[in-house]
VOPA-436133 format. One record per residue: y, x, z of N, C-alpha, C in turn. Coordinates in pm, whole numbers, plus 50000, padded with zeros to 5 digits. Each point is the difference from the previous one (the first is absolute). Layout:
<sites>
YXZYXZYXZ
...
</sites>
This chain:
<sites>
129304697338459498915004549916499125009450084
499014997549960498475012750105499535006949911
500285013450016499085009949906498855001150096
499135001149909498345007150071500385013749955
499315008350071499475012749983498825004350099
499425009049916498975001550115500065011750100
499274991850116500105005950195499655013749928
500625010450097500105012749971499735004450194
499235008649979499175001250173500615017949969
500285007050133500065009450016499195004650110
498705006549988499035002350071500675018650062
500384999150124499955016350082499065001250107
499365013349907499135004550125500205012650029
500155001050172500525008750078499015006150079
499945013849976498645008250061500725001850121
499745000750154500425009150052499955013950028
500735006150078500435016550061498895004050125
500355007450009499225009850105500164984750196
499214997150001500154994850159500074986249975
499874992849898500474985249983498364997649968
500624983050047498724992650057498964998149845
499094999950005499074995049907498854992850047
499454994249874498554994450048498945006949915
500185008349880499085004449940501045013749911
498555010549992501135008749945500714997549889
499074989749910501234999649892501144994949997
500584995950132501114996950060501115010650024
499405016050005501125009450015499825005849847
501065008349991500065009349883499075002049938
499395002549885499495007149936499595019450048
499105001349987499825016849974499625007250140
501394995050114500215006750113499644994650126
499554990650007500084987250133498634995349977
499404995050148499054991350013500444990850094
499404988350012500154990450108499175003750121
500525006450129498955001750108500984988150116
499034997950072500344987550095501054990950021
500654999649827500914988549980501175007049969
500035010049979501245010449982499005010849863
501644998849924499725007749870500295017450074
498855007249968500095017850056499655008349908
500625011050002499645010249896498855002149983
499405003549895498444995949952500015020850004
498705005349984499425014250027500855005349895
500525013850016500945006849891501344995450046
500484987550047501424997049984500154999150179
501264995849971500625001450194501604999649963
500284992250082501784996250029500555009449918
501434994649942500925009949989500475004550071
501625007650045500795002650078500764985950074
500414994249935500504988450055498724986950003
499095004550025499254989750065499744991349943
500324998449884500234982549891499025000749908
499055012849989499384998049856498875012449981
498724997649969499015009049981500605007949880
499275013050028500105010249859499225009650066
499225002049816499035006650025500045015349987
499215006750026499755018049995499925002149869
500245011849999499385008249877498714993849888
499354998049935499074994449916499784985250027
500454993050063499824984850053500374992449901
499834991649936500614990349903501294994950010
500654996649919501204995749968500704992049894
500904991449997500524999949886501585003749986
500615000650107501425004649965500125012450123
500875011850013500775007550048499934997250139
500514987950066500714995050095498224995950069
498955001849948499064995150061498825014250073
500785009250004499485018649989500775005750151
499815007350016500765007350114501385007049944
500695003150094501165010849966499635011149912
500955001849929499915009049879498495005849899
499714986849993498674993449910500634991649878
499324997149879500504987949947498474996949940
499984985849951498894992549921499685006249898
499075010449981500035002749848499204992549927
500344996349853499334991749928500174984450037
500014998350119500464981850050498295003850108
499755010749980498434998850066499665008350127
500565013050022499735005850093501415008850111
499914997050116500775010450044500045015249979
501455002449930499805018449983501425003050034
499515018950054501165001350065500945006249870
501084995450029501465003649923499965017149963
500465004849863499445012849988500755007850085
501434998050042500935006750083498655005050137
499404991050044499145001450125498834998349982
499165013549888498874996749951498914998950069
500155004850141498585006250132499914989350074
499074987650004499874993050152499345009150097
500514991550089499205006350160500034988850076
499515003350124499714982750064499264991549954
498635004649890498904991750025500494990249850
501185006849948500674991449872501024991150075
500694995850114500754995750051501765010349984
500155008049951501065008549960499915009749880
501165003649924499835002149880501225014450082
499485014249935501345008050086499735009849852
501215007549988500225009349908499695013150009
499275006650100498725008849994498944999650079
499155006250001499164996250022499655002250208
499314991950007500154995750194498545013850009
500305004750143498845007350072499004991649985
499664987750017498814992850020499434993149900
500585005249865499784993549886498585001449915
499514997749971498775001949919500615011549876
498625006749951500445010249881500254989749852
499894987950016500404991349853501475003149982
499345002549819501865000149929500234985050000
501424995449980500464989550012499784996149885
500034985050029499424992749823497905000350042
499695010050061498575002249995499094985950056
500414992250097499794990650096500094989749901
500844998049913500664989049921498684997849887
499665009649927499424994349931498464996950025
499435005050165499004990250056500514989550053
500934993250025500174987650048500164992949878
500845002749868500004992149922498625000249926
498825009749969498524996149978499494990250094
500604998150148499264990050084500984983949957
501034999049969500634989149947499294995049875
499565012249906499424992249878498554997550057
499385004650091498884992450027499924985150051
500955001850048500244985650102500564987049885
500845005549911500464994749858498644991549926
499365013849990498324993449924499104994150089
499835001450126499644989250048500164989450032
501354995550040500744988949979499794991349894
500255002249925499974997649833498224992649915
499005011250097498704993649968499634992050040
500965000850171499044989550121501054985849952
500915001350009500774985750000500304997550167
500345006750096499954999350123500385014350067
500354995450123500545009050086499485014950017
500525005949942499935016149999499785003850161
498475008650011500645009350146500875009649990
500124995950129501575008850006499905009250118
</sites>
């Protein structure tokens, strides 16, 4: 006896990591990566992790999970890198999050930075949204 049922397709699509080959950026990750000369590279704001395998971005850079932020940062909201309250002071340009405050630090209270980057996210939000097309970035 032959049962029919119907073809069932399992479509995976696989972004790559930091250094893998592409032909267009929408070939690497989302958020952190562009395609430059055939290789997916950290796009402005982001840069390697420690082990070499994976962009993450600074301080105010977009995000959607934890694991996509620097050391002792997490995603807040699913939208922006912020630093962990344990290590409320970046230094390094937003590339480090330290628990007082650095000699070379700017006079901003922490949290202060955050809510001009997230006014520049909702701009980029509403423009997106009017144009139907690629946000500058």
């Amino acid at each position: 006896m032959l049962l029919s049922s119907p073809c069932k397709f399992i479509v995976v699509v696989i972004f790559t990591e930091w250094r893998q080959q592409c032909h267009f950026t929408r070939d690497c990750r989302a958020l952190a990566y562009n395609c430059v000369d055939g290789l997916c590279e950290c796009a402005p704001g982001y840069r390697p992790d420690t082990t070499n395998e994976t962009c993450v971005g600074a301080i105010g850079r977009r995000c959607m999970y934890d694991n996509h932020c620097v050391r002792r940062a997490y995603c807040k909201g699913q939208l922006v890198c912020t630093c962990m309250e344990e290590y409320p002071y970046e230094s390094e340009g937003g590339w480090l999050c330290e628990d007082e405050p650095s000699s070379q630090q700017s006079n901003h209270l922490p949290g202060e930075r955050l809510v001009f980057i997230t006014s520049q996210f909702l701009a980029w939000i509403t423009y997106y949204t009017s144009w139907h097309h690629s946000p500058p970035i």
